[in-house]
C-alpha beads as a LAMMPS data file, in Angstrom:
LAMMPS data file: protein, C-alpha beads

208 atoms
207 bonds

1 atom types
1 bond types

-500.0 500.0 xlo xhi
-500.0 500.0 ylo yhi
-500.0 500.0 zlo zhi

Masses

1 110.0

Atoms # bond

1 1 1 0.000 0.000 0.000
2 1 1 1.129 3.585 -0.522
3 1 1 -0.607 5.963 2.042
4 1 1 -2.994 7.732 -0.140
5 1 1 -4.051 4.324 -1.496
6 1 1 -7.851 2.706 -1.051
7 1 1 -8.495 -0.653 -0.405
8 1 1 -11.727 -2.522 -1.166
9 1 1 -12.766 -5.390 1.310
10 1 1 -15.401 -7.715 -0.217
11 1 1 -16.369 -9.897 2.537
12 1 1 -14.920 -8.002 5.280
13 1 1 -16.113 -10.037 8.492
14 1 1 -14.991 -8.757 11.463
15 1 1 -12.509 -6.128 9.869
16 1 1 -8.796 -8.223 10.084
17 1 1 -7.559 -7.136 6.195
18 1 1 -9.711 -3.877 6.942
19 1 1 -7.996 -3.280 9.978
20 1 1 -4.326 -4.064 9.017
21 1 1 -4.889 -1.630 5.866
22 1 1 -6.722 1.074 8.251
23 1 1 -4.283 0.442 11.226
24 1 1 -0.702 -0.563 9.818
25 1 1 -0.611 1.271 6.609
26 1 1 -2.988 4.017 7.420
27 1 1 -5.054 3.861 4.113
28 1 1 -8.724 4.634 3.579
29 1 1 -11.202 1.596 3.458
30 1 1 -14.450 0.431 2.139
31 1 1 -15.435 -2.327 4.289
32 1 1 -18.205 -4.502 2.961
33 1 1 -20.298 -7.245 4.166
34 1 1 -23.610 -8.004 4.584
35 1 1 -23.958 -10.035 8.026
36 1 1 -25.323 -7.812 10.673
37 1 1 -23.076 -9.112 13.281
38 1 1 -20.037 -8.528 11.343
39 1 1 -20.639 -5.198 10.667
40 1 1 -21.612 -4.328 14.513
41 1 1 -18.208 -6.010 14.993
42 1 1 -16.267 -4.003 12.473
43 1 1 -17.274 -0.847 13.366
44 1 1 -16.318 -1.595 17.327
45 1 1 -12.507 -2.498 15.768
46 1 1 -12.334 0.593 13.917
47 1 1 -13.435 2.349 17.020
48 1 1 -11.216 0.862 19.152
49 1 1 -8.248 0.956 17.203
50 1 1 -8.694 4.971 16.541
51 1 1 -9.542 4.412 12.924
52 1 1 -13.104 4.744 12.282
53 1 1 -12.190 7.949 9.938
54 1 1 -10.369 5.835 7.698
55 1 1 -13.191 3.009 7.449
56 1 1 -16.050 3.147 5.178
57 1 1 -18.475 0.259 6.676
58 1 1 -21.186 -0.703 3.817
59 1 1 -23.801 -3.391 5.296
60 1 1 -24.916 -5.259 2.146
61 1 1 -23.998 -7.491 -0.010
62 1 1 -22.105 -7.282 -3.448
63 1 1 -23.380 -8.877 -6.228
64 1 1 -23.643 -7.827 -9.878
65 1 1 -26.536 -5.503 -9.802
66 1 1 -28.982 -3.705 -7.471
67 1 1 -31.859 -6.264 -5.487
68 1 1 -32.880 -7.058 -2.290
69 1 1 -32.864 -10.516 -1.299
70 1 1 -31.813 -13.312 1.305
71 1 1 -29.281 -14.553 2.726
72 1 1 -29.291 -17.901 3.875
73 1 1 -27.773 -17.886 7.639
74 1 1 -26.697 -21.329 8.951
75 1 1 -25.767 -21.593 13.294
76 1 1 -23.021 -20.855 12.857
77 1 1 -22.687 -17.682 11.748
78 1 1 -24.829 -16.231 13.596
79 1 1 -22.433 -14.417 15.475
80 1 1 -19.533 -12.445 15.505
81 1 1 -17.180 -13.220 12.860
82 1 1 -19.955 -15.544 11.336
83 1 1 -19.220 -16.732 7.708
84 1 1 -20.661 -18.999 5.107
85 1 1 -23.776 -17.401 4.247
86 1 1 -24.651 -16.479 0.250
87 1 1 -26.904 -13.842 -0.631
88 1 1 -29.642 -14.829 -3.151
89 1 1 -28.982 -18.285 -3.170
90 1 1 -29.605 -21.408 -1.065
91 1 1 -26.568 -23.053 -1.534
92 1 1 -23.146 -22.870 -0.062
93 1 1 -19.617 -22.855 -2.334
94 1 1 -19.790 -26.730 -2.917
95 1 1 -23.522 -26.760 -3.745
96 1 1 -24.536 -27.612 -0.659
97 1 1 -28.040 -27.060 0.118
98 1 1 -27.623 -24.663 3.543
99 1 1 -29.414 -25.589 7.079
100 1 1 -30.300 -21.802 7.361
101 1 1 -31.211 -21.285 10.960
102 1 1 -32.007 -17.872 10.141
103 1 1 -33.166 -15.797 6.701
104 1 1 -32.437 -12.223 6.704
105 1 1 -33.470 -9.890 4.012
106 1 1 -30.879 -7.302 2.627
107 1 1 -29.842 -5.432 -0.249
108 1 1 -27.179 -6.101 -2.964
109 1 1 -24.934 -3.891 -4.774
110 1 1 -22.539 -4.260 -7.626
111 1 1 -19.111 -2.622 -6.789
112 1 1 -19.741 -0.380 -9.833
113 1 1 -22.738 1.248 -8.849
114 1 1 -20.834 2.258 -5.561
115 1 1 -17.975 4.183 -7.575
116 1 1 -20.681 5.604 -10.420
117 1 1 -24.150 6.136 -8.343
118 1 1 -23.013 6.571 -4.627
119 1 1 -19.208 8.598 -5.320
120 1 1 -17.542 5.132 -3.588
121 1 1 -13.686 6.111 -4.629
122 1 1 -12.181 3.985 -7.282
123 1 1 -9.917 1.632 -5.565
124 1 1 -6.255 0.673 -5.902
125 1 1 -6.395 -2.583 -4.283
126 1 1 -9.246 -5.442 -3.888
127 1 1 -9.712 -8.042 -1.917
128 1 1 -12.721 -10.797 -2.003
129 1 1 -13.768 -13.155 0.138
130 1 1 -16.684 -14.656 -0.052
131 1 1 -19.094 -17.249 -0.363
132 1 1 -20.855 -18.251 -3.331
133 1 1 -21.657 -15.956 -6.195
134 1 1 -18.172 -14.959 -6.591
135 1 1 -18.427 -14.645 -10.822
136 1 1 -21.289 -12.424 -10.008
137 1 1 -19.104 -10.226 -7.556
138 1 1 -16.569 -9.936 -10.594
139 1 1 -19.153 -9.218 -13.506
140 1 1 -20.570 -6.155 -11.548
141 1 1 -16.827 -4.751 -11.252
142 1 1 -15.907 -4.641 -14.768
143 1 1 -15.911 -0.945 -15.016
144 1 1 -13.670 -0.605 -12.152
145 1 1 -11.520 -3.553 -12.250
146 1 1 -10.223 -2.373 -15.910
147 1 1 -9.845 0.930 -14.557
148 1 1 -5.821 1.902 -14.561
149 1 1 -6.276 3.022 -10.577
150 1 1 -6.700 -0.777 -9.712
151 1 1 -3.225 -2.093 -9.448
152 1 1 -3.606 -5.658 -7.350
153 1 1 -6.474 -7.773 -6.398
154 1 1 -6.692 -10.637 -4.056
155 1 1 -9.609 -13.228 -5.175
156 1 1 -10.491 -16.256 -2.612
157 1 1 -11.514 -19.141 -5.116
158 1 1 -12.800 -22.559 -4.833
159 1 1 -11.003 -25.643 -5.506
160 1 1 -12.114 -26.865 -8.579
161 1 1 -12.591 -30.276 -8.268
162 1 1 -16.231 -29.767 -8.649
163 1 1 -17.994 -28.287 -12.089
164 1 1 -20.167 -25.715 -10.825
165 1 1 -16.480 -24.214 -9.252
166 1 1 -14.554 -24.883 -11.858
167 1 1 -17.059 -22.762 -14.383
168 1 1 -16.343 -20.111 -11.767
169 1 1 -12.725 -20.272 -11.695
170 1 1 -12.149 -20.388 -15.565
171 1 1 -14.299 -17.429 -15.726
172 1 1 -12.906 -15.018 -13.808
173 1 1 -9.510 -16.064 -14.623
174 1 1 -10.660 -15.344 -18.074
175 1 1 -12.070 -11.833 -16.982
176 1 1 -8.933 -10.745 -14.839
177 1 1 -6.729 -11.581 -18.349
178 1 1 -9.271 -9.715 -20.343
179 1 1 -8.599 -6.638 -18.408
180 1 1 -5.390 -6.307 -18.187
181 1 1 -4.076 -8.720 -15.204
182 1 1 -1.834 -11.476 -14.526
183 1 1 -2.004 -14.058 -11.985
184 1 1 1.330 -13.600 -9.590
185 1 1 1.059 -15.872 -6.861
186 1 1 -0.946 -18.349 -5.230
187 1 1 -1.289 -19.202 -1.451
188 1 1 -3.336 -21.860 0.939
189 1 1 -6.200 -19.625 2.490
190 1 1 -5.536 -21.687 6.010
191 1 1 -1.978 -23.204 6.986
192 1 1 -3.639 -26.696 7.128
193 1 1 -4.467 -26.236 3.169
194 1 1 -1.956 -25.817 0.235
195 1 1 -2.642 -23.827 -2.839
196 1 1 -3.225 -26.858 -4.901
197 1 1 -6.598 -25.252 -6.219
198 1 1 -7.652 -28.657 -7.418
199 1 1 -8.383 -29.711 -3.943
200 1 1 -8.499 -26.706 -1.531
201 1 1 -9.700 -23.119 -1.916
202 1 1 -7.141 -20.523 -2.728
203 1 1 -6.221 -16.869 -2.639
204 1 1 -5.297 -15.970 -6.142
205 1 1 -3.089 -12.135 -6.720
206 1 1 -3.101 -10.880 -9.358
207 1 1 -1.265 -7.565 -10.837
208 1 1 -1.326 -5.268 -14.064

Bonds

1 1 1 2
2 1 2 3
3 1 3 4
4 1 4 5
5 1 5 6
6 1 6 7
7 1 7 8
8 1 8 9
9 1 9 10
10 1 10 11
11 1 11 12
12 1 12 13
13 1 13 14
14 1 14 15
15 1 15 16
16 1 16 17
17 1 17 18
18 1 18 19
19 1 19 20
20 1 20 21
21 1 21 22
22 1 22 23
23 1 23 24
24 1 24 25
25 1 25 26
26 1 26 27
27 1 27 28
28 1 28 29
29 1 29 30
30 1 30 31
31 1 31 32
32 1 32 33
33 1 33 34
34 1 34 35
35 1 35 36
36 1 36 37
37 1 37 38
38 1 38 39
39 1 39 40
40 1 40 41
41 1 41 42
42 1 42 43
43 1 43 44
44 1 44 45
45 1 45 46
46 1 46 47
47 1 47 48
48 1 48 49
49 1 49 50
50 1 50 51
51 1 51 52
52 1 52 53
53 1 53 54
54 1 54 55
55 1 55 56
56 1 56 57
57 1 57 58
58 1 58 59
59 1 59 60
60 1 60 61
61 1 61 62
62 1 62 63
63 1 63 64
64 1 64 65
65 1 65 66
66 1 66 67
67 1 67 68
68 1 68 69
69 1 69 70
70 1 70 71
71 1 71 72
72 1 72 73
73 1 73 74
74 1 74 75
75 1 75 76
76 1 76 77
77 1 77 78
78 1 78 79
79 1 79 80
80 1 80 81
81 1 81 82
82 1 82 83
83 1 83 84
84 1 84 85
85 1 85 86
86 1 86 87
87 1 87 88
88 1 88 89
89 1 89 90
90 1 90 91
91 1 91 92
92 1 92 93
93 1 93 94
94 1 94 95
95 1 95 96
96 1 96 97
97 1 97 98
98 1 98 99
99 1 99 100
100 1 100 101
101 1 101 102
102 1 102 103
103 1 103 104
104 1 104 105
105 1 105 106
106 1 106 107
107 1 107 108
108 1 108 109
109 1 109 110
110 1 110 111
111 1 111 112
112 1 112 113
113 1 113 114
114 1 114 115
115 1 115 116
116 1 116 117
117 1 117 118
118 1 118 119
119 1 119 120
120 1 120 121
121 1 121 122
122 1 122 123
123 1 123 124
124 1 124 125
125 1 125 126
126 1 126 127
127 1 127 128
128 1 128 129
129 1 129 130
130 1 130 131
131 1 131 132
132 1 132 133
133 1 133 134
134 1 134 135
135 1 135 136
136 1 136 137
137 1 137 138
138 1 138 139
139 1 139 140
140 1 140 141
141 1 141 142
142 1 142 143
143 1 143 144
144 1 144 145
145 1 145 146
146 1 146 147
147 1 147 148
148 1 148 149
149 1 149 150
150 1 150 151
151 1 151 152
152 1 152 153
153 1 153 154
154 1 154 155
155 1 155 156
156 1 156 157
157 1 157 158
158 1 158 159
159 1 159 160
160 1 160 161
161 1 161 162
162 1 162 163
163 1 163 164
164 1 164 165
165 1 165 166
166 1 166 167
167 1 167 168
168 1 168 169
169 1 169 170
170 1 170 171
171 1 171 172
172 1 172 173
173 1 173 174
174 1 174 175
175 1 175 176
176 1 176 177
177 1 177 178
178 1 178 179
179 1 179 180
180 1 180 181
181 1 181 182
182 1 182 183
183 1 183 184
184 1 184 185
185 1 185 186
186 1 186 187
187 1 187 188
188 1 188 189
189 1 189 190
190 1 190 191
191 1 191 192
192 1 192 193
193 1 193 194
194 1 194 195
195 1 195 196
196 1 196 197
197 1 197 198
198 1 198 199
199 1 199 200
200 1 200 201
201 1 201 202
202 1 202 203
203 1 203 204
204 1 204 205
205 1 205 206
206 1 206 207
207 1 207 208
């Protein structure tokens, strides 16, 4: 990061890439994610670690154009740093139907409406992490992605050892080429997983 630099967090949680940005490098931040309880929690870090100026906390989801619908909410994230819900569908990463305990309506947003309707800056560096609907995510950021601002972006995939994933993958590998990126490095998203991302999910960077 350089310190006038933004960073975009898709699928912020409970603020920890939001935070380091905000807190160690002292760039701005648009924080996104549509889990009520993450975004109580969020906004507590940036409080408490003196950086709530720098921290633009958007409750919603992104998606690829403006709706309202559900989010499916198993147990377990119904919490504080709660994770694996999708918005608009009923199904986790792996196709999995999901035991929602709870259904919570919400609104979705692409990440270019945010720059071209609502004056979001243009950011230099992305991150996304997410469940389901990532090619979605990527279709509604087109406009911005291919914009010259964006240097780096940090995409959490799924392994693709299953079709519906592997569809994903090849198309927003294909998308990331087509506007101007390459694929630098790969990494396991949890020290007990490798980035082989035929078997586990992986956190793909990619560069101009």
């Amino acid at each position: 990061f350089q310190e006038t630099d933004v960073f975009l967090d898709i699928g912020s949680n409970i603020g920890v890439f939001t935070l380091y940005a905000a807190v160690i490098k002292g760039v701005e931040v648009i924080a996104c994610d549509p889990l009520p309880f993450n975004h109580v929690a969020l906004c507590r870090n940036a409080s408490i670690n003196g950086v709530a100026h720098r921290i633009s906390a958007i409750c919603a989801a992104i998606s690829d154009a403006p709706s309202t619908s559900t989010i499916f909410v198993p147990q377990n994230a119904e919490t504080y740093g709660g994770a694996g819900v999708t918005f608009g569908e009923s199904y986790d990463n792996y196709q999995r139907e999901i035991d929602a305990k709870v259904r919570l309506k919400t609104i979705g947003v692409s990440v270019d409406e945010l720059i071209e309707r609502y004056a979001v800056p243009v950011p230099n560096h992305i991150k996304m992490d997410i469940d389901g609907i990532q090619e979605k995510v990527i279709r509604g950021a087109e406009n911005t992605i291919k914009n010259p601002a964006v240097r780096s972006a940090m995409l959490e995939l799924q392994p693709i050892n299953e079709a519906h994933n592997k569809a994903v993958y090849d198309e927003i590998m294909g998308t990331m080429e087509r506007l101007g990126f390459r694929l630098e490095k790969v990494a396991a998203t949890t020290p007990n997983m490798t980035p082989d991302h035929t078997k586990h999910p992986t956190n793909n960077f990619f560069v101009r």
